[in-house]
VEXDREN-2710 file (C-alpha; in Angstrom, 1 decimal):
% VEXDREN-2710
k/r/px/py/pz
1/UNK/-19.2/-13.1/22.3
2/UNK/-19.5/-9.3/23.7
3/UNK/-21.5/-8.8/26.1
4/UNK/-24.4/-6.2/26.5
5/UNK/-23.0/-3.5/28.3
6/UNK/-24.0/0.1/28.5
7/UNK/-23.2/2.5/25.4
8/UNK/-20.7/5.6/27.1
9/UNK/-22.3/8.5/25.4
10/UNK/-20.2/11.3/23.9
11/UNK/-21.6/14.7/24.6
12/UNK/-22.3/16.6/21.4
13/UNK/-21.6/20.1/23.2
14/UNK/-18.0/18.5/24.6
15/UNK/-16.0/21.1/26.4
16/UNK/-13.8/23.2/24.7
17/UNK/-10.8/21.1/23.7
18/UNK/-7.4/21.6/24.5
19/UNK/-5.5/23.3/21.2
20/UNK/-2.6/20.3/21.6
21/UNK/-5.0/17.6/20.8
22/UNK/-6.9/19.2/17.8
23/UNK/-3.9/20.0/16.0
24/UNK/-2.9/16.0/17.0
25/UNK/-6.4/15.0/15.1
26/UNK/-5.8/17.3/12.2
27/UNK/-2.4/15.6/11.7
28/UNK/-4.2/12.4/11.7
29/UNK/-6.5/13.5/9.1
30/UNK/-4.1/14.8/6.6
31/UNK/-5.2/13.2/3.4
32/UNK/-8.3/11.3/4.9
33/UNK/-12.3/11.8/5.3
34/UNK/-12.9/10.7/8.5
35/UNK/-17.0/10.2/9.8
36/UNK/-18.5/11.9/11.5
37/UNK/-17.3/15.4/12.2
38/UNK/-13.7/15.2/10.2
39/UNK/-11.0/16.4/12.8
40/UNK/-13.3/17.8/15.0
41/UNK/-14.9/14.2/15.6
42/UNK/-11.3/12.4/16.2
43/UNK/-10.5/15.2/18.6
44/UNK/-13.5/14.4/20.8
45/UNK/-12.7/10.8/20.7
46/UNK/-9.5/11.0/21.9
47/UNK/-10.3/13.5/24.6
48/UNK/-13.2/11.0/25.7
49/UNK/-10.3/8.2/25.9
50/UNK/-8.2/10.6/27.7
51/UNK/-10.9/11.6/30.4
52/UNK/-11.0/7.4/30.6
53/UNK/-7.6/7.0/31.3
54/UNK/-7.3/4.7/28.5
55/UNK/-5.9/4.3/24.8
56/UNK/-7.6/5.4/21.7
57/UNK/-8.5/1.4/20.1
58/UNK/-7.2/2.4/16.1
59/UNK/-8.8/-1.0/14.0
60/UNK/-7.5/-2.2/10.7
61/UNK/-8.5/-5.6/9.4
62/UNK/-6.4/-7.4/6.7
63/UNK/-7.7/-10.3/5.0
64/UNK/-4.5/-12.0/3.8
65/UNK/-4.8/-12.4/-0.1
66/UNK/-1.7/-12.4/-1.2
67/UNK/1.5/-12.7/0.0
68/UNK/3.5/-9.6/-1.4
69/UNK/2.6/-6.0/-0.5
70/UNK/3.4/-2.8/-2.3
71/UNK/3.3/0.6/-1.0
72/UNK/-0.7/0.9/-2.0
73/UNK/-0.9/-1.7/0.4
74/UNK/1.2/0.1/2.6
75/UNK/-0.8/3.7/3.0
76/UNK/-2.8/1.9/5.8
77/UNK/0.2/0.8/8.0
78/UNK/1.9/4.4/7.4
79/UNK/-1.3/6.1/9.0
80/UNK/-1.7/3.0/11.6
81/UNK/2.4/4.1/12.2
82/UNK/1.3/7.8/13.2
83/UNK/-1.5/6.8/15.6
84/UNK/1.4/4.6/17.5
85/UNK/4.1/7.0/17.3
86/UNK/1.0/9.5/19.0
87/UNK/0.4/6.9/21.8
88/UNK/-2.9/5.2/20.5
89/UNK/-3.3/1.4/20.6
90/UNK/-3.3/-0.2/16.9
91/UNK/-4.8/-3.5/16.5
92/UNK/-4.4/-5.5/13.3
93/UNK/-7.5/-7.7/12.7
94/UNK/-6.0/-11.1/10.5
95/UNK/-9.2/-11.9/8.5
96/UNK/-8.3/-15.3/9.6
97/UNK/-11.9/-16.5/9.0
98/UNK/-13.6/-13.3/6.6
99/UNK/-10.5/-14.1/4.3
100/UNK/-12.1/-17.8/3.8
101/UNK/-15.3/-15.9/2.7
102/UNK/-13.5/-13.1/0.3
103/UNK/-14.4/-9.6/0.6
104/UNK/-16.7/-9.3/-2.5
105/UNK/-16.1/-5.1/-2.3
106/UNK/-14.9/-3.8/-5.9
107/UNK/-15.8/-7.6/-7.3
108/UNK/-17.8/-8.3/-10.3
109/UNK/-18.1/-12.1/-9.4
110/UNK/-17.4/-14.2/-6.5
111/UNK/-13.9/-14.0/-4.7
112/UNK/-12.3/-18.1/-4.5
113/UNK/-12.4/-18.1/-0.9
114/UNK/-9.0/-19.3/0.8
115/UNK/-8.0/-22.3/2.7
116/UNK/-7.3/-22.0/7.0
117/UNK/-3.9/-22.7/5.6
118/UNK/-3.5/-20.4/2.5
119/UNK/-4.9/-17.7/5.3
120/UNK/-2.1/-18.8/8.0
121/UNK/0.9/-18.8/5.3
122/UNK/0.4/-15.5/3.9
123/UNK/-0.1/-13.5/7.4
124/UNK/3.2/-14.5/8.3
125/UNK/5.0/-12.8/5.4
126/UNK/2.1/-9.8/5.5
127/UNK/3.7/-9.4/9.3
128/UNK/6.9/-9.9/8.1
129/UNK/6.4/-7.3/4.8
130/UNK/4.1/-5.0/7.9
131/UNK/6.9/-5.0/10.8
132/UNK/9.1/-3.0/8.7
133/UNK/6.5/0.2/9.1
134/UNK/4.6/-0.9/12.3
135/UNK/6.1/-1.6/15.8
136/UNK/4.8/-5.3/16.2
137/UNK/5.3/-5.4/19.6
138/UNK/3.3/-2.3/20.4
139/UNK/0.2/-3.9/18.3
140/UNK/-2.3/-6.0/19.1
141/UNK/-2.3/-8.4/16.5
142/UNK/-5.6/-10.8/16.6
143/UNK/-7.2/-13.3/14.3
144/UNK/-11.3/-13.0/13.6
145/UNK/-11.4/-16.5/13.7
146/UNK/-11.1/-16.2/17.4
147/UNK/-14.7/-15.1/17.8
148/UNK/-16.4/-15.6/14.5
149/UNK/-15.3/-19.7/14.1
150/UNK/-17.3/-20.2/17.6
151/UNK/-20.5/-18.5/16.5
152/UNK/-23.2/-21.0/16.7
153/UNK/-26.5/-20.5/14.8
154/UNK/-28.3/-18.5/17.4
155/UNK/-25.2/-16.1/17.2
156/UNK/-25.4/-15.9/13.3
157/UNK/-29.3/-15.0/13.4
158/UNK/-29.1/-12.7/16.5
159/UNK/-26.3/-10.5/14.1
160/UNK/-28.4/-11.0/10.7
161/UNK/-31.2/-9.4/12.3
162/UNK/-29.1/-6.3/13.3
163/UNK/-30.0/-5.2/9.4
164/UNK/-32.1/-5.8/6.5
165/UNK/-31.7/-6.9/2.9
166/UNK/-32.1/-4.1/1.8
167/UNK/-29.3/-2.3/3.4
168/UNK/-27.1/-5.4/2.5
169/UNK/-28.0/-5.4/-1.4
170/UNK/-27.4/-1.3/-1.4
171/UNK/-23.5/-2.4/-1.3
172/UNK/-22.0/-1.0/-4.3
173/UNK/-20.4/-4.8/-5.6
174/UNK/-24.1/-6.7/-5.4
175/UNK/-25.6/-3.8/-7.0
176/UNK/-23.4/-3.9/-10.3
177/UNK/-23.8/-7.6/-10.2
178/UNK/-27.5/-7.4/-9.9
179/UNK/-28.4/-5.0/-12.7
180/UNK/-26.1/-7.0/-14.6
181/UNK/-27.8/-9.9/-14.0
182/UNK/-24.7/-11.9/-12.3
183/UNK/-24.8/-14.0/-9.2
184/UNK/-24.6/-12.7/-5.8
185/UNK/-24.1/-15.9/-3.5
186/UNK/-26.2/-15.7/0.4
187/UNK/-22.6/-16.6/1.9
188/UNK/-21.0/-13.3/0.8
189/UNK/-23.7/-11.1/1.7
190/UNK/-22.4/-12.2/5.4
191/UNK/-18.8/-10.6/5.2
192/UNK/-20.0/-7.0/5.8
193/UNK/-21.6/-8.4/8.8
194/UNK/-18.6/-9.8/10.2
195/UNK/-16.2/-7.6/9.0
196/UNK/-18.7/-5.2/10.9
197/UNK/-18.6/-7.5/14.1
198/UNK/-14.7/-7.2/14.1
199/UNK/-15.5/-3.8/15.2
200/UNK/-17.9/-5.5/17.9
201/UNK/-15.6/-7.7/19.4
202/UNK/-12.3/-5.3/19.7
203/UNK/-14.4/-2.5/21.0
204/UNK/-12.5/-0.1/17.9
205/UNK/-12.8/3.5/18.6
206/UNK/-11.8/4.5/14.6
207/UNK/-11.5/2.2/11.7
208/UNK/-9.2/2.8/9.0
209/UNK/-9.9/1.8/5.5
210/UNK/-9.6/2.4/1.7
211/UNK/-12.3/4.2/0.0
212/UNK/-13.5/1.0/-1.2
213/UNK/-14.2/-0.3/2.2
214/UNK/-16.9/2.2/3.3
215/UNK/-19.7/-0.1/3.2
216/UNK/-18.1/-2.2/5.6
217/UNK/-16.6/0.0/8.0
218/UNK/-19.8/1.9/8.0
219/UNK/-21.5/-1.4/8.5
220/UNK/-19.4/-1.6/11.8
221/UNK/-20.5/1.5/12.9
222/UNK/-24.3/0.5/12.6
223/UNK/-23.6/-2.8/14.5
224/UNK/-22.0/-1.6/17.6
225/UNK/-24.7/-0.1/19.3
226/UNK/-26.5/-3.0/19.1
227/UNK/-23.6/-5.1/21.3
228/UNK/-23.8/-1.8/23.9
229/UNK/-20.4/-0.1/22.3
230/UNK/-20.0/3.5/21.4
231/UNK/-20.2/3.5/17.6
232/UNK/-16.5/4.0/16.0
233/UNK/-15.6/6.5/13.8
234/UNK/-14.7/5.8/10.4
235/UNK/-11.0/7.1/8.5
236/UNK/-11.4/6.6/4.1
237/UNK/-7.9/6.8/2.9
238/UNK/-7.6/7.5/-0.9
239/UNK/-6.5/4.3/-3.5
240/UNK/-2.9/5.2/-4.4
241/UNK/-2.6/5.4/-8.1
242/UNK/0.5/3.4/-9.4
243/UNK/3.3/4.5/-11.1
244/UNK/1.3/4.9/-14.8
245/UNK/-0.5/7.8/-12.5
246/UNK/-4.0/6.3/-14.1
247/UNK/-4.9/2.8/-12.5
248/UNK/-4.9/2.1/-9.0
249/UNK/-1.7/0.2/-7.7
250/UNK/-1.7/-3.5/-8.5
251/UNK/0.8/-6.2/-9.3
252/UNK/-1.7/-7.4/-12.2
253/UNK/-1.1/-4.2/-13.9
254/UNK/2.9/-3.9/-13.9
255/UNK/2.5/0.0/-11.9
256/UNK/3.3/-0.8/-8.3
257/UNK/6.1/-0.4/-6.0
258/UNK/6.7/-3.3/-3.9
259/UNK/7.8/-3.7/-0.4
260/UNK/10.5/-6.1/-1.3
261/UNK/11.7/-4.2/-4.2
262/UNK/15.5/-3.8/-4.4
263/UNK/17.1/-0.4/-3.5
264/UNK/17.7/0.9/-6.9
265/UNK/14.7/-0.1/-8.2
266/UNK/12.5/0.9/-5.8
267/UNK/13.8/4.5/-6.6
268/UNK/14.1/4.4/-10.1
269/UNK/9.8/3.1/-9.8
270/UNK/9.4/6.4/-8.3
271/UNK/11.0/8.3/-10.7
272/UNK/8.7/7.5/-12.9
273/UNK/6.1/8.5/-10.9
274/UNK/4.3/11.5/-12.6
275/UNK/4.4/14.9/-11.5
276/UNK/0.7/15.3/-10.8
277/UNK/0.8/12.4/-8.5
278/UNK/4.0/14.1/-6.3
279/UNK/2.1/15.4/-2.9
280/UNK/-0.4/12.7/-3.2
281/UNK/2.5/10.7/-3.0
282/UNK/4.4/12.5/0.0
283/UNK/1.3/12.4/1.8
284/UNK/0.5/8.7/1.4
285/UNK/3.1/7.1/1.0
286/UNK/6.3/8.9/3.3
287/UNK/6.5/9.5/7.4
288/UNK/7.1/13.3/6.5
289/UNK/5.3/15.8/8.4
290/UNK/2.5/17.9/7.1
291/UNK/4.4/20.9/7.3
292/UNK/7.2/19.0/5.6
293/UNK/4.7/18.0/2.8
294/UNK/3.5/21.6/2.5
295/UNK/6.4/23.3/2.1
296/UNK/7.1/20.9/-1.1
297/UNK/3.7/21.9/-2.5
298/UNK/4.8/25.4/-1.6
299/UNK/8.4/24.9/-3.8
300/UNK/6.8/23.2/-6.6
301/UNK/3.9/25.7/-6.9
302/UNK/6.3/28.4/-7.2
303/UNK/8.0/26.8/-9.9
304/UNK/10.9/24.3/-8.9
305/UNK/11.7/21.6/-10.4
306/UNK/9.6/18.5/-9.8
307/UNK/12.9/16.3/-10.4
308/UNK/14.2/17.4/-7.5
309/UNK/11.0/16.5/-5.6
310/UNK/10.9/13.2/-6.9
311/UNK/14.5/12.6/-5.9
312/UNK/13.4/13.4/-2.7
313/UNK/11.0/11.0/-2.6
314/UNK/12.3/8.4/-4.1
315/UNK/15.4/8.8/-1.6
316/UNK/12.5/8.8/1.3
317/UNK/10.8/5.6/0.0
318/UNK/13.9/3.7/-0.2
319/UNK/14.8/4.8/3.5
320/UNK/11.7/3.8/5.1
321/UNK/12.0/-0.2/4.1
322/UNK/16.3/-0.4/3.2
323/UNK/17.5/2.0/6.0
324/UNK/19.5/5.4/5.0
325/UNK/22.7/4.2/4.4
326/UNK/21.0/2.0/1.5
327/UNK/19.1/5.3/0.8
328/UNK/21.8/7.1/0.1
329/UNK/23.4/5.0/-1.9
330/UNK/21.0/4.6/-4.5
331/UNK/20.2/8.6/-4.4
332/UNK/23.9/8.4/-5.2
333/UNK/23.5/5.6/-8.1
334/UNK/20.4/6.9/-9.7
335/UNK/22.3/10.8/-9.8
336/UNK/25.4/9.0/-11.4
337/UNK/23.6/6.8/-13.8
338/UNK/21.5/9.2/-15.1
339/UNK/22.1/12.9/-14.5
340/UNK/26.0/12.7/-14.9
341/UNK/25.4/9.9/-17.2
342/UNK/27.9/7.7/-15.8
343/UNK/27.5/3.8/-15.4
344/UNK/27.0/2.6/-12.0
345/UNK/30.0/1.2/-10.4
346/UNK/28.8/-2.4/-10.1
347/UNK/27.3/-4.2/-12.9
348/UNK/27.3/-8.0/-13.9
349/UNK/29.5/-9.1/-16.3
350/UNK/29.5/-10.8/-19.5
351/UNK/32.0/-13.0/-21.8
352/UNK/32.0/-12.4/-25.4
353/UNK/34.5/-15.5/-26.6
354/UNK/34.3/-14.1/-30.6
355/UNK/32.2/-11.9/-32.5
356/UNK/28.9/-12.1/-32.1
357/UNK/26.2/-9.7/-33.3
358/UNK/25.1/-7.0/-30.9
359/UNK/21.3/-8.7/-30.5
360/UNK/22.6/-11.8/-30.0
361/UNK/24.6/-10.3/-27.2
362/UNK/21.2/-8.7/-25.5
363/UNK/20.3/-12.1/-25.1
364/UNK/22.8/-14.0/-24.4
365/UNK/23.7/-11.7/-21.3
366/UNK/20.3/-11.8/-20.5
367/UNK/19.5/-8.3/-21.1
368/UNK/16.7/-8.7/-23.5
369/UNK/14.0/-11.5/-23.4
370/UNK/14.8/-12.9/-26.6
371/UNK/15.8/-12.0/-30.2
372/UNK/13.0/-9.7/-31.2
373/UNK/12.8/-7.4/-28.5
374/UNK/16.4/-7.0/-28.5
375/UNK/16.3/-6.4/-32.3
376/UNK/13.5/-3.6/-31.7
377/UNK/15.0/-2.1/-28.2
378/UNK/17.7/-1.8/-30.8
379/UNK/16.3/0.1/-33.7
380/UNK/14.4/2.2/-31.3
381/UNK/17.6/3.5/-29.7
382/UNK/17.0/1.7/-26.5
383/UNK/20.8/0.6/-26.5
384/UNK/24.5/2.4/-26.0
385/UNK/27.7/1.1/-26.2
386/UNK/30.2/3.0/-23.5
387/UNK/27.9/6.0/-24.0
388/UNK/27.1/5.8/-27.9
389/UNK/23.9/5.1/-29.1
390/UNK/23.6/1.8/-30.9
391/UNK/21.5/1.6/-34.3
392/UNK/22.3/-1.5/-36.0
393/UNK/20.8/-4.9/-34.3
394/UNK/23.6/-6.8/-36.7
395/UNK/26.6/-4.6/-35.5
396/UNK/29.7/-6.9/-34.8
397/UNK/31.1/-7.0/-30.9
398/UNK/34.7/-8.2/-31.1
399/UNK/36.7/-7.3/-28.0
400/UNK/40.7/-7.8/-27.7
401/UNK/42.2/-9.9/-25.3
402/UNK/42.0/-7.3/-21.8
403/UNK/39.4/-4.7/-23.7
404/UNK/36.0/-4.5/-22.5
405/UNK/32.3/-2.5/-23.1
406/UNK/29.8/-1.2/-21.3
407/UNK/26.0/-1.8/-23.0
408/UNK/23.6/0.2/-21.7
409/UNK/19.6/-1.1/-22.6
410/UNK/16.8/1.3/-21.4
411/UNK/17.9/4.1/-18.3
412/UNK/18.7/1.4/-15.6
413/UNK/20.2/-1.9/-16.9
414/UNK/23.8/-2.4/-17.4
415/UNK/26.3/-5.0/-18.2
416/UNK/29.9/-5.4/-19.0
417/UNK/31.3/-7.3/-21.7
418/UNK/34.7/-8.8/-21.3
419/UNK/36.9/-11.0/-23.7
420/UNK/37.6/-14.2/-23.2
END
């Protein structure tokens, strides 16, 4: 439990700050809304840490859900990234007891709560996905079940009377429930209370979180003062829209880009990312500089080509979680494939023994699911034959003893057919 210690007050009329860290802060911000005081207010923070002689505390609390991440999941970790590379301390909260709970934010029933086990099993491939962005052994990496498992009933009463009802039910997720007349179970009115005493316990100077966390991070910020620690400041980053550019980023709805995503498609995913989306993307999603990012914005607004841009980062994506000889390879692949229109060097194979009609092929070589989507991807246009577009879902394939083909179905699957 934290002890009651003496709040350090930040002066609202703090001396002028030095230029280097404001433009630090703004950096920071790029992209966010950060409470109170925007830029301003992370500048002062980190100037008060300075004049301590100690490291910003950056919070970010993970309650382990699943056990593959995509790069929505990975706009937090790209900003946690920048406060490390800038010299700040980052410490990653495992929602090892919250997770058993289930954040009820953006819920229109209850969340199944996860076993001790479920919750141990997927951190260990979240820090496996996360260590390819952060540097693990700069970050302090802690569990909530530390300090929430040992609460005892005095603790839990003492924290529940830190707030009322009232501010509890406001939450977006019990408010739709309500009016809708759904259940809203006493135990999950408790997670924004000890997602809130996270913040207690680490003593967090910011808190990052998605636009859906407000509620809770804010509720951190309201709990502090009450435990005698300077409140934290609170960093919204934006949902990233998947690669359909309408719906946020989710595996339930096919648009996401995962972390474990091969090389090639990983880029060809962010190909299809739509123009609109491009800085949003850059700014989110890449380690590139905000002048970097501007300059972009600056080429495309005076009219270049938002291929190019999307190559770029597409290319960028790929580096940060292959490594740049991987990059470049499939910058190389995707501009042979399909701006020279050229197959890619390496494709698996197929043996077709006699003749065998062309949507039976799709199938067999495992190219199409099964026989009508193969017919359709077909008559549609979806398929080509060493370049020529294929009409006819009946049309014979008979190959001579050495001969061979290349099908092509949809812009990024290939296979060769070989006789017998």
């Amino acid at each position: 439990m934290v002890q009651q210690e003496e709040v350090v007050k930040m002066d609202d009329e703090t001396d002028s700050i030095p230029p280097e860290i404001l433009e630090e802060a703004r950096e920071l911000c790029r992209g966010t809304e950060v409470l109170p005081e925007g830029a301003k207010g992370l500048a002062k923070r980190i100037k008060l840490c300075r004049d301590q002689g100690r490291q910003l505390r950056v919070k970010l609390g993970v309650d382990p859900t699943h056990t593959d991440l995509h790069i929505g999941h990975a706009v937090l970790f790209r900003k946690l990234r920048r406060f490390q590379d800038l010299g700040h301390k980052v410490v990653l909260i495992i929602g090892g007891f919250t997770a058993q709970i289930g954040d009820p934010s953006g819920r229109n029933s209850t969340r199944p709560p996860l076993t001790a086990e479920d919750v141990k099993r997927n951190a260990e491939t979240y820090l496996n996905q996360i260590g390819v962005i952060l540097d693990l052994e700069k970050t302090e990496v802690t569990n909530n079940a530390d300090w929430l498992a040992p609460m005892n009933l005095n603790d839990l009463l003492k924290l529940a009377g830190r707030v009322t009802t009232n501010q509890l039910l406001a939450k977006e997720a019990f408010g739709d429930r309500l009016d809708k007349q759904l259940p809203v179970f006493f135990h999950e009115l408790f997670y924004p209370l000890l997602q809130g005493y996270d913040s207690v316990a680490i003593k967090s100077d910011i808190e990052l979180g998605g636009t859906d966390q407000r509620f809770n991070i804010l509720m951190g910020r309201e709990l502090q003062p009450h435990y005698g620690v300077e409140p934290q400041l609170a960093m919204f980053l934006p949902l990233l829209e998947g690669t359909d550019g309408e719906k946020k980023m989710s595996k339930s709805y096919n648009n996401y880009i995962g972390l474990k995503d091969e090389p090639d498609d990983m880029f060809g995913k962010c190909m299809r990312i739509p123009d609109h989306l491009l800085i949003k993307y850059f700014e989110l999603a890449t380690s590139l500089t905000g002048k970097e990012i501007d300059q972009i914005k600056e080429a495309l607004e005076a009219g270049g080509n938002p291929k190019d841009s999307k190559e770029r980062l597409a290319e960028q994506v790929v580096r940060q979680y292959h490594g740049d000889e991987v990059a470049k390879q499939a910058t190389s692949t995707w501009q042979r494939v399909h701006s020279q229109k050229q197959a890619p060097e390496e494709m698996p194979s197929h043996v077709v023994s006699e003749s065998t009609p062309l949507f039976r092929v799709l199938v067999e070589s495992q190219m199409c699911a099964g026989t009508g989507e193969a017919k359709r991807l077909v008559q549609e246009g979806g398929v080509r034959i060493d370049g020529e577009q294929a009409r006819d879902p009946n049309l014979a394939i008979e190959l001579a003893a050495g001969e061979s083909k290349v099908v092509q179905v949809g812009r990024r699957k290939f296979v060769r057919l070989t006789a017998k």
